[in-house]
TIVO-2410 file (N, C-alpha, C; in nm, 3 decimals):
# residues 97
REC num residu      c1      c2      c3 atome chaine
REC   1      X  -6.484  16.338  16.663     N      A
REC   1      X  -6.432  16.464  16.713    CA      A
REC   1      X  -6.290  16.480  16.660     C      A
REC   2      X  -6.276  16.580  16.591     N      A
REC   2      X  -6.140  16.598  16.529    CA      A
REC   2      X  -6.023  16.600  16.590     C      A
REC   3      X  -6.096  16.695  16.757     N      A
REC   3      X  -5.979  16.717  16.817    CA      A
REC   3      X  -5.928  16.636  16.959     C      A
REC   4      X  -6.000  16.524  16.944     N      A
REC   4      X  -6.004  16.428  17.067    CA      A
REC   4      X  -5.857  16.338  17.020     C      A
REC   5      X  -5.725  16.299  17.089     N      A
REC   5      X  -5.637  16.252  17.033    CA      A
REC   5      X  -5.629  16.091  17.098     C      A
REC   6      X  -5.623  16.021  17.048     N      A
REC   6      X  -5.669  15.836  17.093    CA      A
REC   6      X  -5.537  15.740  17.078     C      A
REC   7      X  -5.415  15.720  17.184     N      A
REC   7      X  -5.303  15.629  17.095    CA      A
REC   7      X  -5.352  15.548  17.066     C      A
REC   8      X  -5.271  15.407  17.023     N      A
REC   8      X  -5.373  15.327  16.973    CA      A
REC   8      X  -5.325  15.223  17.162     C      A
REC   9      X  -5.229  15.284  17.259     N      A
REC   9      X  -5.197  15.201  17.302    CA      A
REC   9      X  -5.343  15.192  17.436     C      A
REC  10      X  -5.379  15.349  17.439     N      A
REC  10      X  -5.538  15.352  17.487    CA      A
REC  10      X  -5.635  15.297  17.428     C      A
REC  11      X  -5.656  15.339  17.293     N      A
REC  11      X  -5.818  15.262  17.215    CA      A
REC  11      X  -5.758  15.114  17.254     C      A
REC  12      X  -5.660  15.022  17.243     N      A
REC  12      X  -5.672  14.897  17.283    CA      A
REC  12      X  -5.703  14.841  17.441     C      A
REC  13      X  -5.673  15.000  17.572     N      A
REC  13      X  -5.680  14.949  17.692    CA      A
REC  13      X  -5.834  14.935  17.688     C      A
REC  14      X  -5.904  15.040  17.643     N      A
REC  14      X  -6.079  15.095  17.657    CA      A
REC  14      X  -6.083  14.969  17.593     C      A
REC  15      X  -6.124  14.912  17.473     N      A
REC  15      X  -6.139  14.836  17.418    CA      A
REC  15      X  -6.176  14.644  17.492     C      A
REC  16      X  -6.009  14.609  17.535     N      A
REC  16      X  -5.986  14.495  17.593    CA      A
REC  16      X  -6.019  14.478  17.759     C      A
REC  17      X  -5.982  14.585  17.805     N      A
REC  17      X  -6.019  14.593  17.943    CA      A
REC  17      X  -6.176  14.674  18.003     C      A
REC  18      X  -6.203  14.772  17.929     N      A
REC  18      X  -6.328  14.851  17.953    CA      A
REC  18      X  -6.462  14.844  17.884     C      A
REC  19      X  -6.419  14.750  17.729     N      A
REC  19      X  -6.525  14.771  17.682    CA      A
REC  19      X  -6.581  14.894  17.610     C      A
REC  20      X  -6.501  14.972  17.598     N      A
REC  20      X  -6.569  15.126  17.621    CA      A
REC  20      X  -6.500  15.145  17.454     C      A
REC  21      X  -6.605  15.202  17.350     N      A
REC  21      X  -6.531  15.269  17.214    CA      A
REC  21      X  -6.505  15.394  17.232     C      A
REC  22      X  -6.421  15.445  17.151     N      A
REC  22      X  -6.470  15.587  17.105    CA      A
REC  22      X  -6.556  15.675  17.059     C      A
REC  23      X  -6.643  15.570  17.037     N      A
REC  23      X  -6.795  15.640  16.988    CA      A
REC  23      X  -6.841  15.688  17.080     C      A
REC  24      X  -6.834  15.613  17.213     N      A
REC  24      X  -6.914  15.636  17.328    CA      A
REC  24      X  -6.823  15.721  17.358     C      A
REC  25      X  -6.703  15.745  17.392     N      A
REC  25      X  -6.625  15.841  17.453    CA      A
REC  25      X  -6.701  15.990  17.354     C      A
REC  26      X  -6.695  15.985  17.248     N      A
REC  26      X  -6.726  16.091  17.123    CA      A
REC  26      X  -6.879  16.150  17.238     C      A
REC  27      X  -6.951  16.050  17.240     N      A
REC  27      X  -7.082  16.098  17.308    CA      A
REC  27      X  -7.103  16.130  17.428     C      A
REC  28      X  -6.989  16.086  17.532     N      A
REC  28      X  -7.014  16.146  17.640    CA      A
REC  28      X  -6.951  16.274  17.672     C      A
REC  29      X  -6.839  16.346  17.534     N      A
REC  29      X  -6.804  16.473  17.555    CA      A
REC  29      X  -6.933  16.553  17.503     C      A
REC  30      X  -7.019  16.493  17.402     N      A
REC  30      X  -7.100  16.562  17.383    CA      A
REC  30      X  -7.251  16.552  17.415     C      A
REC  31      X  -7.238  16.496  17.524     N      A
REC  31      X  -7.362  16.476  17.596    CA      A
REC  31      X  -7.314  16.537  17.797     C      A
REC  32      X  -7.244  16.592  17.782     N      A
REC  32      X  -7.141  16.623  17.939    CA      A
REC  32      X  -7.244  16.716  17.969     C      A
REC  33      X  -7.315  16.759  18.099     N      A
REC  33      X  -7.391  16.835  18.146    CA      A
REC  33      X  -7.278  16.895  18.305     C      A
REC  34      X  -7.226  16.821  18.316     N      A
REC  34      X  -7.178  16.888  18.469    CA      A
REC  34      X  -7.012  16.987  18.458     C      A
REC  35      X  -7.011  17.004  18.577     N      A
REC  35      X  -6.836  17.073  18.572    CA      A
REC  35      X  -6.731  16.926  18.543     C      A
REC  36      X  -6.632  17.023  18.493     N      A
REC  36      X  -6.497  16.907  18.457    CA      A
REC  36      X  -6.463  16.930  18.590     C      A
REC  37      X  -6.386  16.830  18.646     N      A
REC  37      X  -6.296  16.765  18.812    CA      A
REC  37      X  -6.201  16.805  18.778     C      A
REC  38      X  -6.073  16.842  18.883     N      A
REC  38      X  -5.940  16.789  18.802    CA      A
REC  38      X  -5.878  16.668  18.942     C      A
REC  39      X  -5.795  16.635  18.857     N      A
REC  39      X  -5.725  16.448  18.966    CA      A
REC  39      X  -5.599  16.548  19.048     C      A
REC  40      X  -5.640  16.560  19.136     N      A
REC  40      X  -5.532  16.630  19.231    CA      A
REC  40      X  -5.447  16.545  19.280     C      A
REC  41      X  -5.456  16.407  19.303     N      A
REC  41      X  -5.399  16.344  19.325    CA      A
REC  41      X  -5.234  16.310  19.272     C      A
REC  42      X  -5.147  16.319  19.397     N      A
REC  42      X  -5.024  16.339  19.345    CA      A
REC  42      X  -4.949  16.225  19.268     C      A
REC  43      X  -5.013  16.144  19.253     N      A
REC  43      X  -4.968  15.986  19.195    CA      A
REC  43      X  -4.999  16.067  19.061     C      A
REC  44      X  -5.097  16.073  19.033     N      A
REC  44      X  -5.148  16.115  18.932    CA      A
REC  44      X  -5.117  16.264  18.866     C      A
REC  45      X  -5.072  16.340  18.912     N      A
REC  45      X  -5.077  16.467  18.874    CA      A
REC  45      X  -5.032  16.519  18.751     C      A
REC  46      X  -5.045  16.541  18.684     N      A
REC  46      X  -4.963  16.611  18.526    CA      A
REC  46      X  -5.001  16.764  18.492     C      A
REC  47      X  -4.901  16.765  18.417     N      A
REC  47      X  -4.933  16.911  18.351    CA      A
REC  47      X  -4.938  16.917  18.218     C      A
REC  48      X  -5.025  16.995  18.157     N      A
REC  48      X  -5.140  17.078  18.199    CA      A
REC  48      X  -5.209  16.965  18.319     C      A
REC  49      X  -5.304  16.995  18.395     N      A
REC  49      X  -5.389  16.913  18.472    CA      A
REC  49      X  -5.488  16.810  18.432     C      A
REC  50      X  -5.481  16.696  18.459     N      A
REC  50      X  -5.566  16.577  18.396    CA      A
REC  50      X  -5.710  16.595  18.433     C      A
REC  51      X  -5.849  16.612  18.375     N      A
REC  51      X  -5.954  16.638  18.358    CA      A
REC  51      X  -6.053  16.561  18.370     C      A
REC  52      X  -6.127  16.528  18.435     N      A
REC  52      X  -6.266  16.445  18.428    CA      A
REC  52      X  -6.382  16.483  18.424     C      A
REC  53      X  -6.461  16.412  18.384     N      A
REC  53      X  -6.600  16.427  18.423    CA      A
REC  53      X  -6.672  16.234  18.429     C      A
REC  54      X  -6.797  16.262  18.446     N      A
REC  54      X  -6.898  16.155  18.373    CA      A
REC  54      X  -7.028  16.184  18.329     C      A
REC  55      X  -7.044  16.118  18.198     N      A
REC  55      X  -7.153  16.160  18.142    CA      A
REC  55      X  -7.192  16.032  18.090     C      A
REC  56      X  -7.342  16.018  18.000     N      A
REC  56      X  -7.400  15.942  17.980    CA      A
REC  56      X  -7.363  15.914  17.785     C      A
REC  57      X  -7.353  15.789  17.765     N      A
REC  57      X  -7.394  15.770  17.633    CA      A
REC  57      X  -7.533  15.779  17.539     C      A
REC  58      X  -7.504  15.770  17.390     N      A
REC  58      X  -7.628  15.786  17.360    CA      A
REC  58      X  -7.784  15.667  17.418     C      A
REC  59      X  -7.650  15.579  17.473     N      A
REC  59      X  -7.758  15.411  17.531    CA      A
REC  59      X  -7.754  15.422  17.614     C      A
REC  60      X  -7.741  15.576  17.712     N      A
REC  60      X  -7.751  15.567  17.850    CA      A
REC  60      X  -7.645  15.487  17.980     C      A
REC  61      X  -7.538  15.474  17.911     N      A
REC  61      X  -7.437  15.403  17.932    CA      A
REC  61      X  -7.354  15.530  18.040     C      A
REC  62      X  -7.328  15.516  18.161     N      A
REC  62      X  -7.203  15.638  18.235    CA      A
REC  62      X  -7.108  15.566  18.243     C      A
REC  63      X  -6.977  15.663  18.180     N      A
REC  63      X  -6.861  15.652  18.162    CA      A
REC  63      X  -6.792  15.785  18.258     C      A
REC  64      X  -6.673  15.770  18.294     N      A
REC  64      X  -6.588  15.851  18.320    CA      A
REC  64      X  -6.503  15.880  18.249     C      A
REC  65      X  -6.463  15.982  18.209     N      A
REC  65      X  -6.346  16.032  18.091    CA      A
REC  65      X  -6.280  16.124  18.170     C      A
REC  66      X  -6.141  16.046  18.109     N      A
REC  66      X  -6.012  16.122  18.158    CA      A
REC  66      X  -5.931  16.156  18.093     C      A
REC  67      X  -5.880  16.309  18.116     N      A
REC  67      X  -5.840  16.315  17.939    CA      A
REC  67      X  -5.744  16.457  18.023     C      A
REC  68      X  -5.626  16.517  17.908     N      A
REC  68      X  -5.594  16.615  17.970    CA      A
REC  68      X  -5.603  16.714  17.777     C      A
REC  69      X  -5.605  16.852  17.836     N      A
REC  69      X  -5.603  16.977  17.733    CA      A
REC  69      X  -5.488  17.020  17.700     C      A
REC  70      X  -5.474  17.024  17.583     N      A
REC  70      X  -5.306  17.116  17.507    CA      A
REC  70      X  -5.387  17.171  17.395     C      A
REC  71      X  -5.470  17.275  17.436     N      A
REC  71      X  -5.468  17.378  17.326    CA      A
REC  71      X  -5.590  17.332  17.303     C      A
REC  72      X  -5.650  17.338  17.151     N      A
REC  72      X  -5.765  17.258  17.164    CA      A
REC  72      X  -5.760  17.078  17.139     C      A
REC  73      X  -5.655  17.051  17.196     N      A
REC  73      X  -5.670  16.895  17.151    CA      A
REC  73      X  -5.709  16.795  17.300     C      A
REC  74      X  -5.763  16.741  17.277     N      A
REC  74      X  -5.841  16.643  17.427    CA      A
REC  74      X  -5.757  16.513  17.384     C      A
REC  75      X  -5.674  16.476  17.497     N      A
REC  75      X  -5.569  16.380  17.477    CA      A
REC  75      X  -5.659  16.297  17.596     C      A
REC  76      X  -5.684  16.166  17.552     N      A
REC  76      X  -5.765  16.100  17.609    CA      A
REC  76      X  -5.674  15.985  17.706     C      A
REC  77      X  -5.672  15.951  17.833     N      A
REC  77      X  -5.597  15.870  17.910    CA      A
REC  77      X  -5.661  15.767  17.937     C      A
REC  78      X  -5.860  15.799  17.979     N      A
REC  78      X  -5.883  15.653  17.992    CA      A
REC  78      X  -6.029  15.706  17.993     C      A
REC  79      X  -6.127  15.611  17.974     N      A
REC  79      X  -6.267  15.586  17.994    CA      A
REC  79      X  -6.290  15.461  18.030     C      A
REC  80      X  -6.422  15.470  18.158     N      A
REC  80      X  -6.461  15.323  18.221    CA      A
REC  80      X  -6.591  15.374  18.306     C      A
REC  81      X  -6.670  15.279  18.290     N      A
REC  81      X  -6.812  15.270  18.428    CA      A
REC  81      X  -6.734  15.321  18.536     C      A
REC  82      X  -6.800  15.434  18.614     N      A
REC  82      X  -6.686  15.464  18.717    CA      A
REC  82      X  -6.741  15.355  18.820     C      A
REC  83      X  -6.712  15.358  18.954     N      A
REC  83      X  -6.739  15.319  19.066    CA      A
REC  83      X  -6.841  15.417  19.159     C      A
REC  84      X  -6.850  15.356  19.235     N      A
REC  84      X  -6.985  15.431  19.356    CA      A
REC  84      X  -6.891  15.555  19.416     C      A
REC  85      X  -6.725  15.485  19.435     N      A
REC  85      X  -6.700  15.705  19.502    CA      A
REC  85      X  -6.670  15.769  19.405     C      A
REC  86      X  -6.639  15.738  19.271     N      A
REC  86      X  -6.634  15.825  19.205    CA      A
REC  86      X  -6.776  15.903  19.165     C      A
REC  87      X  -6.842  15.795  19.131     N      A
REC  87      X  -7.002  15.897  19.140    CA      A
REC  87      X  -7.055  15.973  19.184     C      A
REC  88      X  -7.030  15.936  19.363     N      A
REC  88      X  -7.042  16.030  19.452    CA      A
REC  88      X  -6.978  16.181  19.435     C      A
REC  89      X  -6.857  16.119  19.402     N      A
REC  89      X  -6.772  16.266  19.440    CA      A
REC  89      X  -6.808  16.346  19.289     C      A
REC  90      X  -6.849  16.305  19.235     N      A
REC  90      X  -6.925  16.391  19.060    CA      A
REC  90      X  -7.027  16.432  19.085     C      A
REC  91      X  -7.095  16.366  19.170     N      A
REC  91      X  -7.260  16.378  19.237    CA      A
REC  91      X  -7.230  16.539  19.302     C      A
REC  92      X  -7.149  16.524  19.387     N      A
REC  92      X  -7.097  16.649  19.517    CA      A
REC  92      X  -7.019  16.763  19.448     C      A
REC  93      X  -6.919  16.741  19.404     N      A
REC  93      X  -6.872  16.860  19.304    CA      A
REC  93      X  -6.844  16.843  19.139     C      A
REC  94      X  -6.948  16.803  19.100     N      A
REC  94      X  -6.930  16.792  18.920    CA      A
REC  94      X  -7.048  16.841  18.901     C      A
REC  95      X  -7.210  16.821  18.968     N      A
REC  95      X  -7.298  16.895  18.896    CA      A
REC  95      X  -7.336  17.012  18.965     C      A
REC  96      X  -7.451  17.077  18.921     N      A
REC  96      X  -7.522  17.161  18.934    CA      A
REC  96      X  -7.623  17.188  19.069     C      A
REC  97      X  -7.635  17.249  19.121     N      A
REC  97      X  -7.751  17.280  19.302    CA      A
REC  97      X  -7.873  17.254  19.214     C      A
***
């Protein structure tokens, strides 16, 4: 993805700590079926607003991607297997009735 932006100080966190490439990140923007979240959370908060979803890899793999928008560029913060509340709460407001 041209416009997905990766430091290298992230591709090494995904990498060493998550396991997780960019390939798979590449596939779960383009395999995303539900609404993007945003992290309201005030620890967390940035501007523009930091973005999530979770979607599946091409190996069926769910990741969470967190990433924020400047224009068309997807500045990527982190990807990982989420946990059970994050699922939930993607389950409840990320997909579809």
């Amino acid at each position: 993805m041209k416009n997905l932006v990766v430091s290298s100080a992230i591709e090494t966190k995904l990498h060493t700590k998550h396991q997780v490439s960019i390939k798979e990140v590449e596939q779960c923007f383009y395999n995303k079926h539900g609404k993007l979240l945003y992290d309201t959370r005030t620890k967390t908060k940035t501007i523009p607003p930091t973005l999530w979803f979770i979607a599946l890899t091409n190996q069926n793999r769910k990741l969470k991607i967190v990433y924020i928008q400047k224009g068309f560029q997807l500045i990527l913060k982190t990807a990982y297997e989420p946990n059970d509340v994050e699922l939930a709460i993607y389950e409840r407001f990320g997909t579809a009735p």
